[in-house]
C-alpha positions as CSV (number, residue, x, y, z in Angstrom):
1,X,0.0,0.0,0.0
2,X,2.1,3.2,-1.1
3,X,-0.7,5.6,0.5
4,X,-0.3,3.2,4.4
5,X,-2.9,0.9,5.4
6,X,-4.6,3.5,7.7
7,X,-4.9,6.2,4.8
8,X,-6.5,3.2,2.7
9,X,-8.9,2.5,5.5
10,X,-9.9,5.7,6.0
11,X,-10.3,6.6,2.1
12,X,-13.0,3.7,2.2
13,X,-14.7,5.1,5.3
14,X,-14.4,8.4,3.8
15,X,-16.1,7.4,0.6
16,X,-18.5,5.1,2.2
17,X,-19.9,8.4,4.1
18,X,-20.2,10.8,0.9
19,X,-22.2,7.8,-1.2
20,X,-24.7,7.2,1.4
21,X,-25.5,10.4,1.9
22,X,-25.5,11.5,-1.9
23,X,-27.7,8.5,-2.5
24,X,-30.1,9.9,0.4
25,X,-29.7,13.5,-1.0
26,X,-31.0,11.3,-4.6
27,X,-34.0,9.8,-2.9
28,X,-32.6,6.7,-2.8
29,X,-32.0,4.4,0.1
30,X,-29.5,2.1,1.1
31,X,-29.1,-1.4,2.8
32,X,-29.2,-2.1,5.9
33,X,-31.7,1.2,6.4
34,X,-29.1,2.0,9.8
35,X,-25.5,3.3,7.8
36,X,-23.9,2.0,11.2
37,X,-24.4,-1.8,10.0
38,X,-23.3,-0.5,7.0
39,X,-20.4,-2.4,5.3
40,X,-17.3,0.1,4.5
41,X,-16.4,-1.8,1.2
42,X,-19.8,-2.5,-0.6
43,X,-23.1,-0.6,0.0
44,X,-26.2,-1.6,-1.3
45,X,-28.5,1.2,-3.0
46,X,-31.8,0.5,-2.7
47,X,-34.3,2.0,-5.6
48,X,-37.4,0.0,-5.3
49,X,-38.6,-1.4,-9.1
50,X,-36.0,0.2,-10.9
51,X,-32.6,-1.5,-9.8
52,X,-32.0,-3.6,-13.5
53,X,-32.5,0.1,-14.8
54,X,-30.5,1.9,-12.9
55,X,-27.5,-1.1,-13.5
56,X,-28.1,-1.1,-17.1
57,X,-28.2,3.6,-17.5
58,X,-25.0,3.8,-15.3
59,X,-23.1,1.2,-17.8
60,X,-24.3,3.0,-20.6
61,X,-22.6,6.0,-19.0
62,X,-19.4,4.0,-18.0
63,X,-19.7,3.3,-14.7
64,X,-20.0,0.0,-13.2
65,X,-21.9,-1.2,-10.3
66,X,-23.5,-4.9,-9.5
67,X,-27.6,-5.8,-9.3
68,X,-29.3,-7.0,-6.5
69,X,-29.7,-10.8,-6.3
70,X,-32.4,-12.7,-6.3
71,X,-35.5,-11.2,-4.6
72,X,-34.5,-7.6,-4.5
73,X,-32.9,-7.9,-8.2
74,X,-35.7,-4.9,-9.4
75,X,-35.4,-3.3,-6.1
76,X,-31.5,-2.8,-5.2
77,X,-28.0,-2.7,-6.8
78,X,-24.7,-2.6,-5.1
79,X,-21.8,0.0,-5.6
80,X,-18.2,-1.4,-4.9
81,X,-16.0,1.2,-3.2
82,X,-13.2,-1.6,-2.1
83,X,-9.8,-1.0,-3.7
84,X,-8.4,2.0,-6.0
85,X,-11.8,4.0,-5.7
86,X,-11.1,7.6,-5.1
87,X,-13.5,10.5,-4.0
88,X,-13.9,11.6,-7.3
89,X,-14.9,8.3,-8.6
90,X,-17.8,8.2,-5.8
91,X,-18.8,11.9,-7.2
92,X,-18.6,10.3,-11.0
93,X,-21.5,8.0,-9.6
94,X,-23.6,10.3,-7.6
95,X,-23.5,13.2,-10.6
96,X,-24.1,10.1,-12.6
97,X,-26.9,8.2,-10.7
98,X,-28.7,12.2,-11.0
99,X,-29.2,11.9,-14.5
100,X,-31.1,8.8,-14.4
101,X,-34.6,9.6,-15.6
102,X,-37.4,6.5,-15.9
């Protein structure tokens, strides 16, 4: 890790924070409903009937995220921030994930 383990841990705390709350500012929800449950690597964006949508827009734009499984495949997708994801790649998403129209 060139940027220290602790700098890498806190980047992914850091970007966990700013995508739940931009996709709460969106109207969106996340998974489990209480952030503090929350994992720090992977959060799941809830959007109730329009998950496989919302998956399919975003690639179109060039930015990959995961659907939900099984039951809550129309109704959740997940958003990877594990790894070499910065805090402008979380804004990509959210300025993204705004342009999404039905």
């Amino acid at each position: 890790f060139e940027e220290g383990y602790d700098n890498v841990i806190r980047r992914h705390e850091e970007n966990t924070q700013r995508l739940i709350a931009g996709v709460r500012e969106l109207g969106y929800g996340i998974l489990p409903k209480d952030e503090a449950g929350a994992s720090r690597t992977l959060t799941a964006v809830t959007a109730k009937g329009k998950a496989k949508k919302i998956v399919a827009f975003l690639q179109s734009e060039g930015i990959i995220v995961n659907g939900g499984l099984g039951n809550l495949a129309e109704d959740m997708f997940r958003v990877g921030i594990m790894g070499h994801v910065y805090p402008e790649d979380v804004e990509a998403f959210l300025n993204t994930l705004a342009k999404f129209k039905e």
